[in-house]
C-alpha positions in Angstrom: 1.5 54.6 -1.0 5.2 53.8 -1.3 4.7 51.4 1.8 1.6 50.0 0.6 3.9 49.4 -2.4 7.1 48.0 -0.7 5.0 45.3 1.1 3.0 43.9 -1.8 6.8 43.6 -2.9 7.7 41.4 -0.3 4.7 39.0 -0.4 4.8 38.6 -4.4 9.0 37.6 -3.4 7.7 35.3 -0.2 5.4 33.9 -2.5 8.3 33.3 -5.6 10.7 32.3 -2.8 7.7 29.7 -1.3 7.5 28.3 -4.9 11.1 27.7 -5.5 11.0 25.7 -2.2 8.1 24.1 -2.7 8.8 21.2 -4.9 12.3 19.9 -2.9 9.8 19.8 0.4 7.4 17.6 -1.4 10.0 15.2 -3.0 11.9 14.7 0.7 7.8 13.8 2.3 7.9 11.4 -0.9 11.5 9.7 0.2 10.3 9.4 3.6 7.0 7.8 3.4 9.0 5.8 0.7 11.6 4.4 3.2 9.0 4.3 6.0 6.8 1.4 3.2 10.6 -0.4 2.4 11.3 -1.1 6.0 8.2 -2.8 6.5 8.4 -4.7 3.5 12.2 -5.5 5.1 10.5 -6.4 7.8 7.8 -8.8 6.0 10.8 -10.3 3.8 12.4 -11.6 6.8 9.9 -12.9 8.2 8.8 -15.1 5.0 12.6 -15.6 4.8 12.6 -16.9 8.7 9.7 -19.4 7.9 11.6 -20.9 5.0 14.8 -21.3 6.6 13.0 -23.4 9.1 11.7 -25.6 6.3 15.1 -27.2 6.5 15.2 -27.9 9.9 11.3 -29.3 10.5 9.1 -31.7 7.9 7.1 -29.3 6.5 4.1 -30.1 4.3 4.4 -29.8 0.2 1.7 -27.2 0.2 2.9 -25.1 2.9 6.6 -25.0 1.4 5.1 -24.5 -2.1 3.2 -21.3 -0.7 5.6 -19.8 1.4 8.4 -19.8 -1.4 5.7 -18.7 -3.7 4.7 -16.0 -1.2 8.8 -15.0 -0.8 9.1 -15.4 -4.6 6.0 -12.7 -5.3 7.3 -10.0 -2.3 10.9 -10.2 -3.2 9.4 -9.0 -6.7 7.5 -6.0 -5.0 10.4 -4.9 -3.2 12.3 -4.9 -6.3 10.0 -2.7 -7.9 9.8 -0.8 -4.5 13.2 -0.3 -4.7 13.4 0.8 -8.2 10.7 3.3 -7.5 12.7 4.7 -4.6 15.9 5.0 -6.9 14.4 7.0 -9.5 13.1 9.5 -7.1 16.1 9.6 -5.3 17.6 10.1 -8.3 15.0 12.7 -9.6 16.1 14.8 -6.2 19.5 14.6 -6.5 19.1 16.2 -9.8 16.7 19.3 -8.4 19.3 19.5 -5.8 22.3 19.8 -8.8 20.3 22.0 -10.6 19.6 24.4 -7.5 23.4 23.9 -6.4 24.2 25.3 -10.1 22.0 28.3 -9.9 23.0 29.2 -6.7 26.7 29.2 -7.3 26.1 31.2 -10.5 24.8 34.2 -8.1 27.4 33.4 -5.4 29.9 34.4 -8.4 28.0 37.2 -9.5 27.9 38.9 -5.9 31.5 38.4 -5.4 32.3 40.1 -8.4 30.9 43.0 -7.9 32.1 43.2 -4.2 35.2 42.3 -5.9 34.7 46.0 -7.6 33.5 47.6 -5.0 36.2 47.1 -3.3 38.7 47.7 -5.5 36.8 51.4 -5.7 37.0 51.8 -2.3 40.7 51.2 -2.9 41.1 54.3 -5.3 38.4 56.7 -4.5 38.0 56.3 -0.9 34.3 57.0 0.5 34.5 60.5 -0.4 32.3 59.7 -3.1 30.0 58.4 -0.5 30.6 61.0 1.6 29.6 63.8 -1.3 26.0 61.6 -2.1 25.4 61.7 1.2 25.8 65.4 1.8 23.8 66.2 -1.3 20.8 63.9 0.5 20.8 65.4 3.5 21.0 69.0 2.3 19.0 69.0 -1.1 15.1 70.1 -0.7 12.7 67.0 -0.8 10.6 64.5 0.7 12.3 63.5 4.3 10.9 60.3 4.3 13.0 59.4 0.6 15.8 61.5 2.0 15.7 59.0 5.1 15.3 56.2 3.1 18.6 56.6 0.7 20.9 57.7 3.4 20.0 54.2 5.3 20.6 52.3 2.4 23.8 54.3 1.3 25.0 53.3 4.9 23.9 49.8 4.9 24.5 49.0 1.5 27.8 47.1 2.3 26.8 44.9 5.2 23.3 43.8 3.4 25.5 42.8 0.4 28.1 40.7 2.8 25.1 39.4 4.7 22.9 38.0 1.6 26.1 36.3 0.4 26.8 34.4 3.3 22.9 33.7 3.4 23.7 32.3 0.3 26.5 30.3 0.6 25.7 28.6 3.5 22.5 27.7 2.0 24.4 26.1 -0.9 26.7 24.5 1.5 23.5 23.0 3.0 22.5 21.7 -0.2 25.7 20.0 -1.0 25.3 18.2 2.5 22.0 16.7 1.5 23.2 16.1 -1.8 25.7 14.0 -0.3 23.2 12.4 2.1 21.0 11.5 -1.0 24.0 9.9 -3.0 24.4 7.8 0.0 21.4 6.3 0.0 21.1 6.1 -3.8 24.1 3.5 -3.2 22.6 1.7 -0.7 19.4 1.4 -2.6 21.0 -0.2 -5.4 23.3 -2.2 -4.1 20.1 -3.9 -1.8 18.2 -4.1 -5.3 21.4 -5.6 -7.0 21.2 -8.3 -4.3 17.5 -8.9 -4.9 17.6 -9.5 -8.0 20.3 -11.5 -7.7 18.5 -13.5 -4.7 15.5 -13.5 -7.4 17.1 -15.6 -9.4 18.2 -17.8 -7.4 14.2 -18.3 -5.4 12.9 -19.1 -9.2 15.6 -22.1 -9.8 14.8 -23.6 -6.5 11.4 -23.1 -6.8 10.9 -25.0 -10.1 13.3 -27.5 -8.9 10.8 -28.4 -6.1 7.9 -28.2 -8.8 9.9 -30.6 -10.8 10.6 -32.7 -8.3 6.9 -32.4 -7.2 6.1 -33.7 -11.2 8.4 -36.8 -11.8 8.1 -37.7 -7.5 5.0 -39.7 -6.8 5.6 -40.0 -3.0 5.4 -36.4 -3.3 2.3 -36.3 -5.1 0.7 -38.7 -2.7 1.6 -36.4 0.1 0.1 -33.1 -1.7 -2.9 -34.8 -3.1 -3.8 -35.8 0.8 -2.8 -32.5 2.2 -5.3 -31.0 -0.6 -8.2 -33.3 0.4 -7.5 -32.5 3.7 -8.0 -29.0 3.4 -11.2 -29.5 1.1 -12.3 -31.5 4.1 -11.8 -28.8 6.8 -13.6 -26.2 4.7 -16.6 -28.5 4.4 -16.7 -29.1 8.2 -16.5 -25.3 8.5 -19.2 -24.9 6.5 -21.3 -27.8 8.0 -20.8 -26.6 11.3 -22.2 -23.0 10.8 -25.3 -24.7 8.8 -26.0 -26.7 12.2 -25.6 -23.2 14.2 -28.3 -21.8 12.0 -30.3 -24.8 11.6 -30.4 -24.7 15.6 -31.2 -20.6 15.8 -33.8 -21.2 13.5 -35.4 -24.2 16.1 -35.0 -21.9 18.6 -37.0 -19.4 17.2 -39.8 -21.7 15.9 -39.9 -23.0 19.7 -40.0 -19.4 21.5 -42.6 -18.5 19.1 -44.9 -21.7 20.2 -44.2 -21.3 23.3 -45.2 -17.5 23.8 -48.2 -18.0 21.6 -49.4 -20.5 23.9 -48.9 -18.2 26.9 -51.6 -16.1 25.7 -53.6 -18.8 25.3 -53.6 -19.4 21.7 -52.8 -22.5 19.9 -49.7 -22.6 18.7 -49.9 -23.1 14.4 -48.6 -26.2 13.0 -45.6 -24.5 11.0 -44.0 -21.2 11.8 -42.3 -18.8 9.6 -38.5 -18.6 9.6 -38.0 -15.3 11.3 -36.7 -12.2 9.4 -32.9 -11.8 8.8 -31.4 -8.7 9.8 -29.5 -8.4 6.2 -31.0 -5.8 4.0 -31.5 -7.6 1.6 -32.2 -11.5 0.4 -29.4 -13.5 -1.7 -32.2 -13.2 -4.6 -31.2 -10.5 -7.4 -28.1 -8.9 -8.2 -24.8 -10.7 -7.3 -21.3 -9.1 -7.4 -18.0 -10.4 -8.7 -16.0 -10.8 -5.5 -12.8 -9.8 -7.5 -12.0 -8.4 -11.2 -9.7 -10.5 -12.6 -8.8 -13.8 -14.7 -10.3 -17.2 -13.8 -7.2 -19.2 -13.4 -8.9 -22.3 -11.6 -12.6 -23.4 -12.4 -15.4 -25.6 -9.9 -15.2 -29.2 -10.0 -12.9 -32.8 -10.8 -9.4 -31.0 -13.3 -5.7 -30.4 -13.2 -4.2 -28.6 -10.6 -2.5 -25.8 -12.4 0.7 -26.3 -10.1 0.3 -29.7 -8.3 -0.6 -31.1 -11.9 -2.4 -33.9 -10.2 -6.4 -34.1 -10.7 -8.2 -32.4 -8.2 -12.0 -31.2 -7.1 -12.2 -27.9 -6.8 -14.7 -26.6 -4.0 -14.4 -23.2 -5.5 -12.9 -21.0 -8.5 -9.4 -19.0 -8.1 -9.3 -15.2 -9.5 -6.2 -13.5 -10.0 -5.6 -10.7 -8.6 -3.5 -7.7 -8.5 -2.0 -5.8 -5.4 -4.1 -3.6 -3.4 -7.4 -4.9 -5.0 -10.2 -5.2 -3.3 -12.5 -7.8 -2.2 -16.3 -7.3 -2.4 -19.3 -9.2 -1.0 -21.1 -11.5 -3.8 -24.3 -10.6 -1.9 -25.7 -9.1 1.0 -25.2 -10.9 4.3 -23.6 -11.4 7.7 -20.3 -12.2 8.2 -20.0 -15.9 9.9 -17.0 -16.0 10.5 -13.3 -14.6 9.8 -10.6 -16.9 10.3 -7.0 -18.3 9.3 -8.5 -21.7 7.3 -6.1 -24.4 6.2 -5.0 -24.1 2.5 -7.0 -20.6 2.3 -5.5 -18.2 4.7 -6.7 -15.2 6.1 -10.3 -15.9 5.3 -13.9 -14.6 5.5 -17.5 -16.4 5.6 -20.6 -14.2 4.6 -23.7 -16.3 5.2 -26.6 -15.4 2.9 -30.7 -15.6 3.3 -31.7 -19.4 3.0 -28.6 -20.7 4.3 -26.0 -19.7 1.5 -22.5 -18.9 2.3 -19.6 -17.8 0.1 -16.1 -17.7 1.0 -13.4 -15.5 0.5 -9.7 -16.8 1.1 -6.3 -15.7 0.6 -7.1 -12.5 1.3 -4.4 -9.9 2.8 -5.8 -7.8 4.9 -10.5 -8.2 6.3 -12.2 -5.3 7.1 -15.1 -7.1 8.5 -16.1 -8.7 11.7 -17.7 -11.5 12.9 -21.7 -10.6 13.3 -21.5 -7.2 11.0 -24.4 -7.1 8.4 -22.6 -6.2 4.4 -24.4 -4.8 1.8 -24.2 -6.2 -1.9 -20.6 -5.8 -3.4 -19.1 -3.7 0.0 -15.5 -4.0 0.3 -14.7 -6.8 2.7 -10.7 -6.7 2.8 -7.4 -6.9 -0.1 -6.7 -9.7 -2.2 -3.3 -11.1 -1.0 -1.3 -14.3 -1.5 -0.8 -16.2 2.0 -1.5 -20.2 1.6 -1.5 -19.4 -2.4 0.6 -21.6 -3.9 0.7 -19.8 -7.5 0.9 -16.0 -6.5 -1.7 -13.2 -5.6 -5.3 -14.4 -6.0 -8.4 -15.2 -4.4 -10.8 -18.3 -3.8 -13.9 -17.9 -3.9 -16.5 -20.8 -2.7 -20.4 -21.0 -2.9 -22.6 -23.2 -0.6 -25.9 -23.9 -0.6 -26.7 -25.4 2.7 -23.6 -28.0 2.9 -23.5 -28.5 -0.7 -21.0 -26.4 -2.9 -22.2 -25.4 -6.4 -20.6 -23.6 -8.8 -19.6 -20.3 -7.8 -19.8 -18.9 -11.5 -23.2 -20.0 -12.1 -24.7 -18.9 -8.7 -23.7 -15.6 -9.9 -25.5 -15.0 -12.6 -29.4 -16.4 -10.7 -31.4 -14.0 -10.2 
């Protein structure tokens, strides 16, 4: 029974001593997978930071610089933030770590106090005392296995108190080496985040002085308006081209049709059906908003909101928000995912009838060429590469080669 006892004892002090330890374990996974995400957005700073620095040195086009200072401008802010989320739970560990420090020096003193008086006993009684308890044990009627049991502890009293000390303090000296690990890189991460933001500053004045510029400059203008047309241009050639591809599978069909049913001998009818898509379902019924978010850039002739030069729009522009996610307007099959000019990283679902939407800007596609999506599946994140005016994404309707508005389309039935 007493065993029995004695080990539930240990577990329920494993299990206290497991809890204690529990939290510290947790926040050092946090601090790692925390500076594993800030070296690769380190790594993604430089490389926007590379681009730009080459802007000096080749004739870049207005769009293109506009983006990829807008694109530096919007990742410096989310390293920032980044950064400041690493401090505070840097910061939040350093005090656990004071706190357990503390504690643990408060029993560190408490044990050495009372070997202090032990000793000091030693000093004026000798172990006779000792000697007497342990001669009463040994010759005193009772149970052997308690008799047993005091003696060892009597004996080994001494070297377990001297032992769980220097357990102790060499755990606390442990502690004060991480501490002094975590104030290290507490001052690294704000002197990097001091530099940001000072960087930060410094990306927003030379940004607006090229927007300026891009306002009262009409050579400038000129240049953007034609680089803008000629992106509108590309995407309508993209689209035009993928109408002919299906235009010709659908010939093909008609013809292979004919031609077997007049291989059995039959006439061939004057008009055969388009053949069945493989989507699972039509572009008839319920659409899906691609993205949640504000419309910050409507279909048709208006003001660029950063060009401020009239402009038609192909498509609409959502704002988005980091991590968001991009879903299919309608069921379909993915046409194509590319890098399109003045869109980015893009992808083209072509609907039943010969209707395709577009998706650009987006940060990362989680669809292929040929793969069938089901109404509003997640096709990717909402990023900002080619954006010139932060994280959003455009979103273009065609019917055949013709755009219409991508607002209206969504709500036909």
């Amino acid at each position: 029974m007493r065993t029995l006892a004695f080990r539930l004892a240990t577990l329920l002090l494993c299990l206290f001593v497991g809890m204690a330890f529990a939290a510290p374990k947790k926040t050092d996974a946090q601090i790692k997978e925390q500076k594993t995400a800030l070296k690769k957005l380190e790594s993604d700073l430089a490389k926007k930071r590379k681009e730009i620095a080459q802007l000096e040195n080749e004739e870049k086009g207005v769009l293109n610089t506009i983006s990829l200072l807008d694109q530096n401008l919007n990742q410096t802010r989310i390293y920032i933030t980044e950064l400041s989320k690493n401090e505070v739970m840097v910061q939040r560990s350093l005090e656990e770590l004071a706190r357990d420090i503390d504690s643990l020096d408060n029993k560190i003193h408490v044990r050495r106090e009372a070997m202090k008086r032990r000793v000091r006993t030693l000093y004026v009684n000798g172990r006779s005392s000792e000697a007497k308890a342990l001669y009463s044990l040994l010759s005193e009627e009772g149970n052997p296995e308690r008799q047993a049991y005091w003696v060892h502890r009597l004996l080994n009293r001494d070297k377990e108190e001297i032992e769980t000390l220097s357990r102790m303090v060499r755990e606390r000296d442990e502690m004060r080496t991480q501490q002094a690990a975590r104030l290290a890189d507490l001052a690294v991460l704000r002197s990097k985040k001091a530099s940001e933001e000072k960087g930060l500053v410094s990306q927003m004045s030379n940004q607006e002085k090229m927007l300026v510029s891009l306002k009262h400059d009409k050579a400038m203008q000129r240049r953007a308006l034609e680089e803008f047309e000629r992106n509108q241009k590309t995407m309508l050639a993209l689209i035009k081209k993928l109408e002919e591809k299906r235009k010709k599978e659908i010939a093909a069909a008609k013809k292979a049709e004919a031609e077997r049913k007049k291989a059995k001998g039959k006439k061939a009818p004057k008009e055969v059906s388009k053949p069945k898509k493989t989507v699972a379902s039509t572009v008839k019924g319920p659409k899906c908003m691609p993205l949640e978010g504000e419309i910050i850039s409507q279909y048709g002739l208006q003001e660029h909101p950063v060009l401020h030069i009239a402009t038609r729009n192909l498509g609409i522009e959502i704002r988005g928000k980091r991590g968001k996610a991009v879903r299919a307007a309608a069921a379909g099959t993915v046409a194509m995912v590319a890098e399109i000019d003045g869109r980015g990283p893009s992808v083209i679902i072509e609907h039943e009838g010969g209707t395709y939407s577009v998706y650009g800007h987006m940060r990362s596609i989680r669809v292929q060429e040929g793969s069938e999506v089901r109404n509003c599946e997640e096709i990717g994140e909402v990023g900002d590469i080619a954006s010139l005016n932060g994280i959003k994404l455009y979103f273009q309707v065609s019917e055949g080669t013709q755009t219409v508005d991508p607002l209206q389309w969504l709500k036909t039935k």
